[in-house]
Legacy VTK file of the C-alpha trace (Angstrom):
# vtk DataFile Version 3.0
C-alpha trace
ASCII
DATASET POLYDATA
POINTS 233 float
-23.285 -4.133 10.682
-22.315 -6.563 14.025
-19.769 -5.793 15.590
-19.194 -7.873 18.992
-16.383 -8.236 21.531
-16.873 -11.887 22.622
-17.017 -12.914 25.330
-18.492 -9.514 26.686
-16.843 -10.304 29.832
-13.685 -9.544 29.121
-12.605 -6.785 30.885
-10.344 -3.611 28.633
-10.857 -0.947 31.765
-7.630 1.165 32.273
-5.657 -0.534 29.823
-3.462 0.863 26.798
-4.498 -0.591 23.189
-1.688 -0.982 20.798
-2.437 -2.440 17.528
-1.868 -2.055 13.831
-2.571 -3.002 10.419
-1.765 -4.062 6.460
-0.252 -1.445 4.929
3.171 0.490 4.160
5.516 -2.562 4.800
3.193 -4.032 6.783
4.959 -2.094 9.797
1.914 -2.491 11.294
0.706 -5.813 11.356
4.982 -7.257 11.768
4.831 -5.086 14.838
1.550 -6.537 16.271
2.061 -10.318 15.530
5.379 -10.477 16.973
4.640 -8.906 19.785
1.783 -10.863 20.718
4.062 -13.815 19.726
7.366 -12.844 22.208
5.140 -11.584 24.985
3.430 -14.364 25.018
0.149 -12.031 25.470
-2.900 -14.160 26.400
-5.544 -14.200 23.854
-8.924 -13.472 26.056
-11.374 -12.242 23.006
-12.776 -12.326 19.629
-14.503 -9.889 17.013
-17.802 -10.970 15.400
-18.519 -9.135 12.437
-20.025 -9.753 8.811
-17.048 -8.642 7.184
-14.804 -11.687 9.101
-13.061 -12.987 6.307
-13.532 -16.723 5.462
-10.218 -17.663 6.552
-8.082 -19.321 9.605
-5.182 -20.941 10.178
-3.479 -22.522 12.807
-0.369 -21.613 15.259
1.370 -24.543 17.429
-2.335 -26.083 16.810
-4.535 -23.142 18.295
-6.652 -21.697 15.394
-6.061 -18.356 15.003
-9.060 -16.279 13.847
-9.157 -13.236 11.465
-9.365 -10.433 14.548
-8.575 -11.591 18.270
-7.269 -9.414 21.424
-4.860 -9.954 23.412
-3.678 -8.894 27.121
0.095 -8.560 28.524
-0.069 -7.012 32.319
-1.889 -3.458 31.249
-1.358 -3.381 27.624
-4.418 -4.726 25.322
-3.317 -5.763 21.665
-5.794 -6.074 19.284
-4.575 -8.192 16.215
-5.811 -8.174 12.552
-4.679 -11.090 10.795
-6.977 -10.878 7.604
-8.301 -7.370 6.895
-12.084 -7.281 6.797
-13.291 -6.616 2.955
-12.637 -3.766 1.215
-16.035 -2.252 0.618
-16.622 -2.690 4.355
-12.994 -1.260 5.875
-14.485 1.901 6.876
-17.528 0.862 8.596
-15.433 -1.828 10.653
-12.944 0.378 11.557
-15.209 3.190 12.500
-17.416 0.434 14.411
-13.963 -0.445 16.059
-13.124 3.001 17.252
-16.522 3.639 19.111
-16.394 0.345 20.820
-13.147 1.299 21.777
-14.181 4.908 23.019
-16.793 3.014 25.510
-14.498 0.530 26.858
-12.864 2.563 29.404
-9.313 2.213 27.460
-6.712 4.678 29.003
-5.350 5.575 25.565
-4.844 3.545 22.537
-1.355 3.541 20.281
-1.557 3.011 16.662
1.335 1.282 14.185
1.568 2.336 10.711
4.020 2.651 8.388
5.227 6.357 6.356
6.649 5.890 2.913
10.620 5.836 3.493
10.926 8.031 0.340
9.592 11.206 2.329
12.069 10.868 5.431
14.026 14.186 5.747
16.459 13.402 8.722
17.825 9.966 10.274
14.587 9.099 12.078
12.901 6.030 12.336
9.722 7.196 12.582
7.399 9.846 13.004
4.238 10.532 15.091
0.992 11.934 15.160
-1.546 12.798 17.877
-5.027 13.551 18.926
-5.635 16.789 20.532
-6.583 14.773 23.447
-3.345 12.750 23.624
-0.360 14.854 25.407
2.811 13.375 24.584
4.979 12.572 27.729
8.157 11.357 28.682
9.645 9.471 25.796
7.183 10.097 23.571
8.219 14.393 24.272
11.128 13.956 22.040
9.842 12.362 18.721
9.316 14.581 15.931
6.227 15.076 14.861
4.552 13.831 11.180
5.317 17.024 8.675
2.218 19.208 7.712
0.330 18.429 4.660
1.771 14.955 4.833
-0.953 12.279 4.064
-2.222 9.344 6.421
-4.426 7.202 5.295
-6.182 3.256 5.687
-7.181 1.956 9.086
-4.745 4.528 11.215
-6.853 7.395 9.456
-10.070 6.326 9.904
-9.180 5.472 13.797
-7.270 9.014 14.336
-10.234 11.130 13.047
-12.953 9.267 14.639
-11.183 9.277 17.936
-10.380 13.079 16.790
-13.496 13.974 16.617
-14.885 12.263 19.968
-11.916 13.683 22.383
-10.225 10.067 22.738
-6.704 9.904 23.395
-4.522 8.069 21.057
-1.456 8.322 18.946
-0.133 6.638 15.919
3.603 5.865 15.596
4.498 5.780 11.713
7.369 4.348 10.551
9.434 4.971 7.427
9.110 1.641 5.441
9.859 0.134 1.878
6.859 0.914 -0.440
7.014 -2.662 -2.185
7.993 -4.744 0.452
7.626 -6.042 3.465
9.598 -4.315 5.658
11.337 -5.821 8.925
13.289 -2.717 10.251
9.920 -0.225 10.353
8.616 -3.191 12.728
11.985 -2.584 14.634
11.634 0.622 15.192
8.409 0.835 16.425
8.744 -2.064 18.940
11.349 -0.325 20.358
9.283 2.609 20.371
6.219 1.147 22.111
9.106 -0.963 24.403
10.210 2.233 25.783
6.427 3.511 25.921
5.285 0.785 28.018
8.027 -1.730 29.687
8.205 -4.356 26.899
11.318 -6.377 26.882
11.521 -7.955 23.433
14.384 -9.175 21.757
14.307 -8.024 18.239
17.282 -9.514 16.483
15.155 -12.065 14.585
13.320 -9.289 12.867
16.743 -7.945 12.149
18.263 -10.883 10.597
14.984 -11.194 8.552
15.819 -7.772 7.577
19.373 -8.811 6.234
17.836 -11.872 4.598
14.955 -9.466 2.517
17.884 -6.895 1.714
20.409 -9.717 0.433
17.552 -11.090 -1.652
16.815 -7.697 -3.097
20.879 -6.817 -3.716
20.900 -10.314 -5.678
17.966 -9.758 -7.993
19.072 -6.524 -8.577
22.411 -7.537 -9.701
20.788 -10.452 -11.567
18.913 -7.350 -13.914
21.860 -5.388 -14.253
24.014 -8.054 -15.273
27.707 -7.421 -14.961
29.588 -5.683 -17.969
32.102 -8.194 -19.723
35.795 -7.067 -20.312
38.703 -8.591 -21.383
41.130 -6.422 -19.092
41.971 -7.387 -15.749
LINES 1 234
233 0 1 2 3 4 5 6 7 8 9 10 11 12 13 14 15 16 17 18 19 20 21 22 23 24 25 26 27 28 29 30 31 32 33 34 35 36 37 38 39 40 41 42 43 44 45 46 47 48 49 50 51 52 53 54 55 56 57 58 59 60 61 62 63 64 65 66 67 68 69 70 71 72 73 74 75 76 77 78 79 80 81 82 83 84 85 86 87 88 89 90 91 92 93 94 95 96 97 98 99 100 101 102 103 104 105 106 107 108 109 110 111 112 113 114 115 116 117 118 119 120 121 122 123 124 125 126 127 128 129 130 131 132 133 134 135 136 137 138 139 140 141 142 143 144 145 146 147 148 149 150 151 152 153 154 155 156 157 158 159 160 161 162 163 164 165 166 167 168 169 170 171 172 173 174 175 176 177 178 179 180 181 182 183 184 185 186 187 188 189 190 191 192 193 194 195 196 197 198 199 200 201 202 203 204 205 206 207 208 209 210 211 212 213 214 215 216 217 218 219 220 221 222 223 224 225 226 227 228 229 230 231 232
């Protein structure tokens, strides 16, 4: 399968990789798009692959392309806007990891989101590790992902290739709605990743989104419950 970083001269040396994908909430991908959106990241390369879906749109008239990067100061985002086809998820995301392993990357942060049925404590989020990563500073303090607790999708297939070949990298998961999408996991881990790395990013219109999705829900559900008639006041 192709796989190509155009145009190969973009440079990735000694930068961090944040990026995340379609999944619980879709933690991941809110997280990614609107921080390439209020960093106002420069976009400085493409993916070429088989599995590209047949699909673009456009943003303020730029087409956007199914997988682009993008660079703020020494942070590398790498954005997936349409996930490549199922039958070939692995094999791109593998083919992803061991580009990544051979670009000289100084470590690479993942964003997924944990089922917000299994959350134990107050938390926002969880994290898991690489036996190559060592947590430091902030990062010291977060709890780590219970045993026997299940990852799976993109963040698994990056963790245990980059597992397996010594890599250092770290996914932050964040407890998310199951059936929605999810505006607060995105919250969290910004603020996660802003501490990580220097980000200054003003989250409130992912929070008032948040308010917006929850109304909605409160409504509908009072809609199907219906409210019990009485003649007493």
């Amino acid at each position: 399968m192709t796989f190509e970083v155009i145009p190969r001269s973009a440079k990735f040396s000694d930068t961090v990789l944040v990026t995340g994908f379609h999944g619980i909430g879709y933690a991941g991908y809110w997280t990614i798009k609107y921080l390439t959106q209020k960093l106002e990241a420069q976009r400085i390369a493409f993916v070429d692959s088989e599995t590209v879906s047949p699909v673009s749109s456009t943003i303020q008239g730029k087409l956007v392309t199914p997988y682009e990067f993008f660079q703020k100061n020494d942070v590398t985002i790498f954005k997936v806007e349409v996930p490549p086809y199922r039958n070939a998820e692995i094999d791109f995301y593998r083919n992803l990891s061991e580009w990544v392993t051979k670009a000289n990357f100084r470590e690479v942060a993942l964003v997924g989101g944990l089922d917000a049925s299994l959350r134990t404590d107050d938390s926002a989020y969880r994290i898991v590790h690489t036996s190559a990563f060592k947590p430091k500073e902030v990062l010291k303090d977060v709890k780590i992902l219970e045993d026997e607790q299940i990852i799976v999708g993109p963040v698994a297939i990056m963790l245990n290739y980059f597992e397996a070949h010594g890599f250092p990298a770290y996914a932050i998961l964040a407890y998310s709605s199951t059936d929605r999408v999810d505006p607060r996991a995105a919250v969290a881990s910004i603020d996660l990743l802003s501490k990580c790395y220097g980000f200054k990013v003003d989250v409130d219109p992912l929070l008032k989104g948040a308010e917006v999705v929850e109304t909605e829900i409160t409504k509908q559900q009072e809609r199907r419950l219906g409210r019990p008639e009485s003649i007493y006041t």
